[in-house]
C-alpha positions as CSV (number, residue, x, y, z in Angstrom):
1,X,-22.7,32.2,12.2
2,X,-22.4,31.1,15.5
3,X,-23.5,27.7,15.1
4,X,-20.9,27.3,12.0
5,X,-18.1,23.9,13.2
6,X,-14.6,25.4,12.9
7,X,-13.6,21.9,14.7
8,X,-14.4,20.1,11.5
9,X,-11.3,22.0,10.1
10,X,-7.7,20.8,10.4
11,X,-5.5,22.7,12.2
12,X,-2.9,22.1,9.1
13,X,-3.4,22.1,5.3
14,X,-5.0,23.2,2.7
15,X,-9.1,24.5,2.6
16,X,-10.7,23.7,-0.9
17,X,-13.7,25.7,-0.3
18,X,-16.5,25.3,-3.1
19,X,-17.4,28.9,-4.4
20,X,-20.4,29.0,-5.8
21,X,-21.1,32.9,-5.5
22,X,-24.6,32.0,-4.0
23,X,-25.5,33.4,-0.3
24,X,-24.4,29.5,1.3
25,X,-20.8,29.2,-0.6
26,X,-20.4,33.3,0.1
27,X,-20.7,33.4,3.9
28,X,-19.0,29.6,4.2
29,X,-15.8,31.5,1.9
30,X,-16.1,34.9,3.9
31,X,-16.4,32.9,6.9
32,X,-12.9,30.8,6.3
33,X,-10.8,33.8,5.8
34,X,-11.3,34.5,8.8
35,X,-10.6,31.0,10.3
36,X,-7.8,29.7,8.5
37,X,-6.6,32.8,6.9
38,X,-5.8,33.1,2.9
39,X,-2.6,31.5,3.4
40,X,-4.3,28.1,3.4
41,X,-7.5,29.1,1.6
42,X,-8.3,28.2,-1.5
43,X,-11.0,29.0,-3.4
44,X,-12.4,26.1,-6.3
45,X,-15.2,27.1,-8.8
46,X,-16.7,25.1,-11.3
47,X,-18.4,26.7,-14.7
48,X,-20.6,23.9,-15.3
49,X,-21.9,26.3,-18.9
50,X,-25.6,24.9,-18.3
51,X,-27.1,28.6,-17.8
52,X,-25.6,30.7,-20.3
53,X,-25.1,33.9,-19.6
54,X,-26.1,33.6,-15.8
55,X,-22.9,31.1,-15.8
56,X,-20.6,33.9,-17.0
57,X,-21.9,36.4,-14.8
58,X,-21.3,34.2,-11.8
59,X,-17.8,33.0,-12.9
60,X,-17.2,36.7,-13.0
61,X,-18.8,37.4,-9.7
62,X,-16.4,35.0,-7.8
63,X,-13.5,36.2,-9.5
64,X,-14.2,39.6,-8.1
65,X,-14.6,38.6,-4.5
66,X,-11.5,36.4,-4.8
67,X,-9.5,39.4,-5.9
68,X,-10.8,41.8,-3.5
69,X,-10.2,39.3,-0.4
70,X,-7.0,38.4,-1.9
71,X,-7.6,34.7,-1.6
72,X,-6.6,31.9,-4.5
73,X,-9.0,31.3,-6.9
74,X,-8.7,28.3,-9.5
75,X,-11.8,28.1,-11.9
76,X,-12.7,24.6,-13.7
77,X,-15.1,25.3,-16.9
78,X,-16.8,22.0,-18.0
79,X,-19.4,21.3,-20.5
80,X,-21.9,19.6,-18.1
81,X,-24.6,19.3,-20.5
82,X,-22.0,17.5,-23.6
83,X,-20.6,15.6,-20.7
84,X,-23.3,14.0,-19.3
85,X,-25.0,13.3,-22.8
86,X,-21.5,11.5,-23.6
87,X,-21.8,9.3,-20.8
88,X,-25.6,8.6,-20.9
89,X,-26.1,9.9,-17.0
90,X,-28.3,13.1,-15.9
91,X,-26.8,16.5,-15.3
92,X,-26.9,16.9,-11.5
93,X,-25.0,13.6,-11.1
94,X,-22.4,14.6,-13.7
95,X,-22.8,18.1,-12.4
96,X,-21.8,16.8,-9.0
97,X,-18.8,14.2,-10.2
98,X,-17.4,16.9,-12.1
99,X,-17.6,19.1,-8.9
100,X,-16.0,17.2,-6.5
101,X,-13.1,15.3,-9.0
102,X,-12.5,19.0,-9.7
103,X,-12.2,19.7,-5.6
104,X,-10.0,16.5,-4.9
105,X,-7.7,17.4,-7.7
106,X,-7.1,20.6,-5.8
107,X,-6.1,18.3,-2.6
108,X,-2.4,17.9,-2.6
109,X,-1.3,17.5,1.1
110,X,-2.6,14.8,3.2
111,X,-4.4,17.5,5.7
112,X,-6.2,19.0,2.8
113,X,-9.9,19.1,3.4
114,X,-12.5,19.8,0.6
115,X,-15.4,22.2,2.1
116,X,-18.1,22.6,1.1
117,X,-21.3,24.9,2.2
118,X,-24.5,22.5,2.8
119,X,-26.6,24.2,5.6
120,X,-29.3,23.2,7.9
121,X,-31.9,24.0,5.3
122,X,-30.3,21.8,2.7
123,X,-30.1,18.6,5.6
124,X,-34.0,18.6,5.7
125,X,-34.6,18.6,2.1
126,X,-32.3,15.9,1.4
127,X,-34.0,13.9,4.9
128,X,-37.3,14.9,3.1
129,X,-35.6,13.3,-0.7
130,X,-34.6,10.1,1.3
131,X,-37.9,9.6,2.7
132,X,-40.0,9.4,0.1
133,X,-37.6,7.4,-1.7
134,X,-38.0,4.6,1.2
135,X,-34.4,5.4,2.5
136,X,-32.6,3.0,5.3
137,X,-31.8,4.4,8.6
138,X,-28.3,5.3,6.8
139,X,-30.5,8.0,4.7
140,X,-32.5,9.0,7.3
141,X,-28.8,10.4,9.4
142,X,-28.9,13.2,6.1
143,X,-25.9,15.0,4.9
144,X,-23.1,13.5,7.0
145,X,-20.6,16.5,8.7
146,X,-17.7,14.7,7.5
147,X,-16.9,12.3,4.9
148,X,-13.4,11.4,4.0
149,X,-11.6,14.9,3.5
150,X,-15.3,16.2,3.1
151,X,-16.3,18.4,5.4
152,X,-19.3,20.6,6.2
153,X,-19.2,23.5,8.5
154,X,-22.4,25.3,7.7
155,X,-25.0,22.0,8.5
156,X,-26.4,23.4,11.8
157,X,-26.6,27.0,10.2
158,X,-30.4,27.8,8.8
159,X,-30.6,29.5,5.3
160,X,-31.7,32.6,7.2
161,X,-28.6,32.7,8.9
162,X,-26.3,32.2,5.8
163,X,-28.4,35.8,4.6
164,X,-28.1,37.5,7.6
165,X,-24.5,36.9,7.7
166,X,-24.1,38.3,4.4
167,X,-26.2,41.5,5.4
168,X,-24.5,42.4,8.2
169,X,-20.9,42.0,6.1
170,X,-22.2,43.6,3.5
171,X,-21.4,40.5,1.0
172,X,-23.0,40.6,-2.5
173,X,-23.7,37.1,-3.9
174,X,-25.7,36.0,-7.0
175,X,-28.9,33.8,-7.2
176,X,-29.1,30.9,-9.3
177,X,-32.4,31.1,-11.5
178,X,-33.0,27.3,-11.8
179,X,-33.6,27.3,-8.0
180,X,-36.8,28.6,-8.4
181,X,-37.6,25.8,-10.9
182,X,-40.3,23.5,-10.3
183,X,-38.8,21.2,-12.2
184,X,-36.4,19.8,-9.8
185,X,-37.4,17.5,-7.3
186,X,-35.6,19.4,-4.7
187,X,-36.7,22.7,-5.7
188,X,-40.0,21.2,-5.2
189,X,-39.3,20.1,-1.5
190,X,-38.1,23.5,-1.0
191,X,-40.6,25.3,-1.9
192,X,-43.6,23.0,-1.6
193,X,-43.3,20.3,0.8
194,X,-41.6,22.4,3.7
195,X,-43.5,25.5,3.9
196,X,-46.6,23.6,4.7
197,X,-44.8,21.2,7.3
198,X,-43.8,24.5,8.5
199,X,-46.8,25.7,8.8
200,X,-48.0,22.8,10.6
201,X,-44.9,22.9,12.9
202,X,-42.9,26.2,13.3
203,X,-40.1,24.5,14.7
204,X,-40.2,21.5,11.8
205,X,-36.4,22.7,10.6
206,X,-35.3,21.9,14.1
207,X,-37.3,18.3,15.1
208,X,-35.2,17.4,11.8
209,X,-32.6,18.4,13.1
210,X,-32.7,16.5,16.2
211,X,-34.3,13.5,14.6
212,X,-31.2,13.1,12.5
213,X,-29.0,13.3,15.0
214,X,-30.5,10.7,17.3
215,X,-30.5,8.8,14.5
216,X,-26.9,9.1,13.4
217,X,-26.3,8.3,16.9
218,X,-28.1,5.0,16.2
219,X,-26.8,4.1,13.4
220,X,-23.3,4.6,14.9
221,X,-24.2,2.2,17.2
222,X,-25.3,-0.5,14.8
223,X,-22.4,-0.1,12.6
224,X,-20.1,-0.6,15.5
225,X,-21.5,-3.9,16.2
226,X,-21.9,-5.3,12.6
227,X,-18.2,-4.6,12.6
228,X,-17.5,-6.7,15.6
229,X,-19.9,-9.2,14.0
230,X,-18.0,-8.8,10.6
231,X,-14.6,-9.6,12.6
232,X,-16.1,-13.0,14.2
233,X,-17.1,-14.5,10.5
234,X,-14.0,-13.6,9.1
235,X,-12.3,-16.7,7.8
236,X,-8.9,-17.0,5.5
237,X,-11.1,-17.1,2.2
238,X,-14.2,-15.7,3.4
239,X,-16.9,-15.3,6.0
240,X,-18.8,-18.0,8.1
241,X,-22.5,-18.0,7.5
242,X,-23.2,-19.9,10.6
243,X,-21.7,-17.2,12.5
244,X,-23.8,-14.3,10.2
245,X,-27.0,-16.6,10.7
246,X,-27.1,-16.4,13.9
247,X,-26.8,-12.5,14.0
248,X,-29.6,-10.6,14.3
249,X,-30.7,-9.5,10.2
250,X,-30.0,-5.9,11.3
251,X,-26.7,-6.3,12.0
252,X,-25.8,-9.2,9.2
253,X,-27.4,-6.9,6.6
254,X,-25.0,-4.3,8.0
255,X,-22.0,-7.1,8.1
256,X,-23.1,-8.3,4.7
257,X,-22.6,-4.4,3.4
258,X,-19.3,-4.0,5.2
259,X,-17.8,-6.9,3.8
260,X,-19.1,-6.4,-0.2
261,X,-18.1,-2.6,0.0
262,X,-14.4,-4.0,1.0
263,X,-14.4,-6.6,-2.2
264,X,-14.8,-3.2,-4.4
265,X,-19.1,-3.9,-5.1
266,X,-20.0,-0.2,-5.0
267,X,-23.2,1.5,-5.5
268,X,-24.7,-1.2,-2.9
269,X,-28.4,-0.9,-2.6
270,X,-30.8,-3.0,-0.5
271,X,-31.9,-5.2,-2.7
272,X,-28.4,-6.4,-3.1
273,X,-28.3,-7.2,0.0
274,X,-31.5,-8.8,0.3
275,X,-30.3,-10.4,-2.7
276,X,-27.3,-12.0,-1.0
277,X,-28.4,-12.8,2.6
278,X,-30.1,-16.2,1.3
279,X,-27.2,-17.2,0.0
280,X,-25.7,-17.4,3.5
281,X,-28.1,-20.7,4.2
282,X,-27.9,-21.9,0.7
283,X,-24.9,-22.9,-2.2
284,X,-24.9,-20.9,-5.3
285,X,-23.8,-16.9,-6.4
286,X,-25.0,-13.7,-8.5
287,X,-23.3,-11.1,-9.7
288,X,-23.2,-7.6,-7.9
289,X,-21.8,-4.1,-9.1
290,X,-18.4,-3.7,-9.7
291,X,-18.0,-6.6,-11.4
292,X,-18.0,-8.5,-8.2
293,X,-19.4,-12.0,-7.9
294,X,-20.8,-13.3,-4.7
295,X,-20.7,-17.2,-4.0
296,X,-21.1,-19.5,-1.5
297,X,-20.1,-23.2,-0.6
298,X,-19.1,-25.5,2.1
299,X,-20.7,-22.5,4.7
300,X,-18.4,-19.6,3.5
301,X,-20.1,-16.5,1.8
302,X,-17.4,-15.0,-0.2
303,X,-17.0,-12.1,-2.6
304,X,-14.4,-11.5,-5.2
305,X,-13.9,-9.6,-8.8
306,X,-12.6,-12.0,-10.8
307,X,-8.9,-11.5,-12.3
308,X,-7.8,-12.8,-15.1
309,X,-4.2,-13.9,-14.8
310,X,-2.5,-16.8,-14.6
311,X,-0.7,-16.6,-11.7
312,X,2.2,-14.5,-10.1
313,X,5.5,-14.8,-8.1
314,X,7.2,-11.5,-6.9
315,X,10.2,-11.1,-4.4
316,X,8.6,-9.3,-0.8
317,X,10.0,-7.8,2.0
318,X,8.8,-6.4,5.4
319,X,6.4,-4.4,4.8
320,X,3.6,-3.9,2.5
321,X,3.6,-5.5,-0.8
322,X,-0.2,-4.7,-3.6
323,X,-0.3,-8.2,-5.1
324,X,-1.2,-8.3,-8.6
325,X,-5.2,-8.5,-8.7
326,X,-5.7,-5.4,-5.7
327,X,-4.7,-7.8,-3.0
328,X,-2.2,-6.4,-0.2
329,X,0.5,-9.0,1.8
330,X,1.6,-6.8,5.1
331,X,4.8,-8.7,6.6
332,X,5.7,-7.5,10.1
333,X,8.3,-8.3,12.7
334,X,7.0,-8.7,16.2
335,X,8.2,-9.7,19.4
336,X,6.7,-12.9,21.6
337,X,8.4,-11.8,24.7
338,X,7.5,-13.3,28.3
339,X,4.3,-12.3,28.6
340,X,1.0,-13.1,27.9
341,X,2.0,-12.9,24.1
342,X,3.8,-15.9,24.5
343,X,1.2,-18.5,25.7
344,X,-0.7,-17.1,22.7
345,X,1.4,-17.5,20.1
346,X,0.1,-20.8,19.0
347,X,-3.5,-20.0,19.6
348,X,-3.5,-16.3,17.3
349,X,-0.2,-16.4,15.5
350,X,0.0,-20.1,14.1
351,X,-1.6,-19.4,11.1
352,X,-0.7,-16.0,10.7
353,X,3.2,-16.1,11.5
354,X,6.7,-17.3,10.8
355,X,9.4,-18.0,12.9
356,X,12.1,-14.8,12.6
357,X,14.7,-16.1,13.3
358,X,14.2,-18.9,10.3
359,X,13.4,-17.0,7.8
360,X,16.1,-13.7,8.4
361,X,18.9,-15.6,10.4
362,X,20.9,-13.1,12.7
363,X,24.1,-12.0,10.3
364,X,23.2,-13.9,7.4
365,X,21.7,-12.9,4.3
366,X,18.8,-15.0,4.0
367,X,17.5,-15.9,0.4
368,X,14.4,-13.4,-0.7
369,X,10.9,-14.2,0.3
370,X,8.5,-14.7,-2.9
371,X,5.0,-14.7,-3.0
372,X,3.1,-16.7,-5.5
373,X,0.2,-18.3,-6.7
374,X,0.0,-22.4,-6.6
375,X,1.2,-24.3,-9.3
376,X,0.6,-27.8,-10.6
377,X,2.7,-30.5,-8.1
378,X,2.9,-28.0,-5.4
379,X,3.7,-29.8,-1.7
380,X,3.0,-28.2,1.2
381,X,4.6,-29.6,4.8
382,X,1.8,-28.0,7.7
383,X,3.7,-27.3,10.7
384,X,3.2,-30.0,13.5
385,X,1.5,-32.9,11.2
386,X,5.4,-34.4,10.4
387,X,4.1,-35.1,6.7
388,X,4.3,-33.4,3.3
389,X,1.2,-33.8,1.0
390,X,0.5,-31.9,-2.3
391,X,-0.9,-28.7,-1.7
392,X,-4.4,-29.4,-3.4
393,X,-5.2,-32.0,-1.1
394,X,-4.1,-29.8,2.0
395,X,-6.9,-27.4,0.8
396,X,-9.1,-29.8,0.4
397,X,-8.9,-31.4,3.4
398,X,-8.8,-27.7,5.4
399,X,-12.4,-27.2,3.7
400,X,-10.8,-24.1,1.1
401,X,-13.8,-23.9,-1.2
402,X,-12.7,-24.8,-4.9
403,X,-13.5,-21.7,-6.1
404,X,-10.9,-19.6,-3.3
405,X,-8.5,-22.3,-4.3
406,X,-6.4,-20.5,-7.4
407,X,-6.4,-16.9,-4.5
408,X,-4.2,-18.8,-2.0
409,X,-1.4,-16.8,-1.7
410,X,2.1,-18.6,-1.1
411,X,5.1,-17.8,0.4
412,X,7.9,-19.1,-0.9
413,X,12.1,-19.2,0.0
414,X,15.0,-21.0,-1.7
415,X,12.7,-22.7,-3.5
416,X,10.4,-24.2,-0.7
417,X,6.7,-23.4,0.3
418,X,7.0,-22.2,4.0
419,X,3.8,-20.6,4.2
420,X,0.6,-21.1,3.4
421,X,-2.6,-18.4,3.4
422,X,-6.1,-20.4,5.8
423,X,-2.9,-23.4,6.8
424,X,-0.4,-21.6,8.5
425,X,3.7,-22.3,8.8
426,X,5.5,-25.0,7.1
427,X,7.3,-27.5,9.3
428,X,9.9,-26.3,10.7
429,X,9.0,-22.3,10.1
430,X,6.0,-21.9,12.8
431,X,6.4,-19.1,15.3
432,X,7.8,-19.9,18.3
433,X,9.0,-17.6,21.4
434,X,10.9,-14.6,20.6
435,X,10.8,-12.4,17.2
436,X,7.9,-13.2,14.8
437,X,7.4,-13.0,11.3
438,X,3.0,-11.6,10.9
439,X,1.6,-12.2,7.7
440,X,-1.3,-10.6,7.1
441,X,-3.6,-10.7,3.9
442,X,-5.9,-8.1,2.9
């Protein structure tokens, strides 16, 4: 298996290899012995109990080959069928969670990688699946190589490769008997759709191939920019639909996904996002998966899950800090020096930064930092404006949308506001030359 990516695989860690006993998981298993040794092989099989017998005899087949290659075997047996009927889903998506939880549980060490043994052949039938489901460039790129600790070695090695591999090693493996049913849409791709595209083009397996790649390449591309784009509308409490609407919709679709996928709305699909791009020329809101609510007002799009709580106020140091609600307050020291740094300070750092030396004073045991929510008669000092005014009418007059109002996240010290999140420093806590104080809000 020539063509099989051993860069893919870390030169430390674990390797949670999925083992099957089919020809694909059998030559990626065979295969990794001989890459990363037994030492840091591990072998992970799931008895999902849907075939009966069959399921047994393969169970029993893997623990053979473990034992005669000497490598770490850890078996999972699950009642797919009782599982998925439990949960009201179908049994290849509750086949599949039950999989991979099972494979990350197995992940102890940061370097661990999960692999699994997805080939060339199984990249064009899930191209083919996409496709006729009206897929988005993103499911036109196929089975990704890598995703998270996710990897794929085997995706540029054809089916007939994975075989002959086994021959010439002289490696049983067993055959699942529900591959050969009709009854699965991808069973039907297999052994319907891409014989005759074959037959129309020999080399079809390969064009896919290629295809996908350029495409990935693409899409790479695309994403880069809607990232840049994403970190121009980025605003204290949300994003800037003038900025997005001047975009063009490829890459403020892209922006838009980014952004909702960071506020926790998974299982995105495009009709959310067809669903939300309006928005960004228009006040209102809808709710999204996850729980999360879109909204926008005053020219911000913004996306939250709500919380219910009625506030916080918790001690922080440098450091990070998870806020109650999922939120995370990262407080950094940094140094203004001479440089360029320093005629930027008031341009970058004035709303994200404190004055050091004010807040920890050299030798002296400064009272703790807290950061809270607002509270009723709340009075807020902005640095440089030489006037204290209560804090709901300093968001008001900064444009803070009512509805971001109760997220504002306060920091607090011997009992006086001296920072506030989308406002900046207090007066007389703004950073000036020398050591810095960063406040950053994710």
């Amino acid at each position: 298996m020539n063509k099989a990516d051993a860069s893919l695989l870390p030169p430390e860690g674990r390797v949670v290899a999925g083992f099957s006993g089919g020809a694909d998981s059998t030559a990626l298993c065979h295969w990794l012995l001989g890459v990363v040794g037994r030492e840091r092989l591990l072998l992970a099989h799931v008895n999902h109990g849907l075939r009966g017998a069959e399921s047994e005899r393969d169970e029993a087949h893997v623990r053979a080959l473990a034992e005669e290659w000497g490598a770490e075997l850890r078996v999972n047996r699950t009642d797919v069928r009782a599982l998925a009927r439990k949960e009201g889903s179908g049994l290849e998506e509750c086949g599949r969670r039950v999989r991979y939880a099972f494979f990350e549980s197995l992940c102890t060490g940061e370097e661990d990688v999960i692999c699994t043994a997805h080939t060339a052949d199984d990249n064009v039938e899930t191209l083919l699946l996409h496709l006729g489901r009206g897929a988005s460039l993103q499911g036109l790129c196929g089975i990704p190589a890598k995703r998270g600790r996710v990897v794929r070695p085997l995706l540029a090695v054809t089916r007939e490769e994975v075989e002959a591999y086994c021959k010439a090693h002289g490696l049983a493996y067993v055959t699942d008997s529900s591959n050969a049913s009709l009854d699965y849409a991808r069973n039907r791709v297999r052994h319907q759709v891409v014989p005759v595209l074959k037959e129309i083009n020999p080399q079809f397996s390969a064009a896919c191939q290629r295809a996908m790649a350029q495409l990935s390449v693409d899409r790479d591309y695309l994403e880069g920019e809607a990232e840049k784009l994403l970190q121009a509308a980025r605003r204290p409490f949300g994003l800037d639909c003038r900025t997005l609407l001047r975009a063009h919709p490829s890459l403020q679709g892209r922006a838009l996904r980014q952004y909702l996928l960071e506020a926790g709305c998974h299982d995105l699909e495009e009709k959310h996002i067809a669903l939300c791009t309006p928005l960004l020329g228009q006040d209102g809101g809808l709710s999204l998966p996850g729980s999360v609510q879109a909204v926008s007002g005053l020219g911000l799009f913004f996306a939250h899950v709500p919380v219910a709580e009625e506030g916080f106020a918790i001690p922080v140091t440098l450091g990070e800090t998870v806020l109650p609600g999922g939120r995370r307050l990262v407080l950094g020291k940094k140094s203004g020096g001479n440089g360029p740094f320093r005629g930027k300070i008031q341009n970058l750092l004035f709303k994200n930064a404190l004055d050091y030396a004010t807040i920890y004073p050299t030798g002296q045991i400064a009272p703790p930092l807290i950061a809270r929510t607002r509270r009723p008669g709340d009075r807020f000092a902005p640095a440089g404006r030489g006037l204290s005014k209560p804090l709901k009418q300093v968001l008001r007059e900064a444009g803070v949308p009512p509805w971001a109002r109760e997220r504002v996240l306060l920091l607090e010290q011997a009992g006086r506001l001296v920072y506030c999140e989308g406002i900046g420093a207090a007066e007389g806590f703004a950073a000036r030359q020398g050591e810095v104080l960063s406040v950053d809000v994710f």
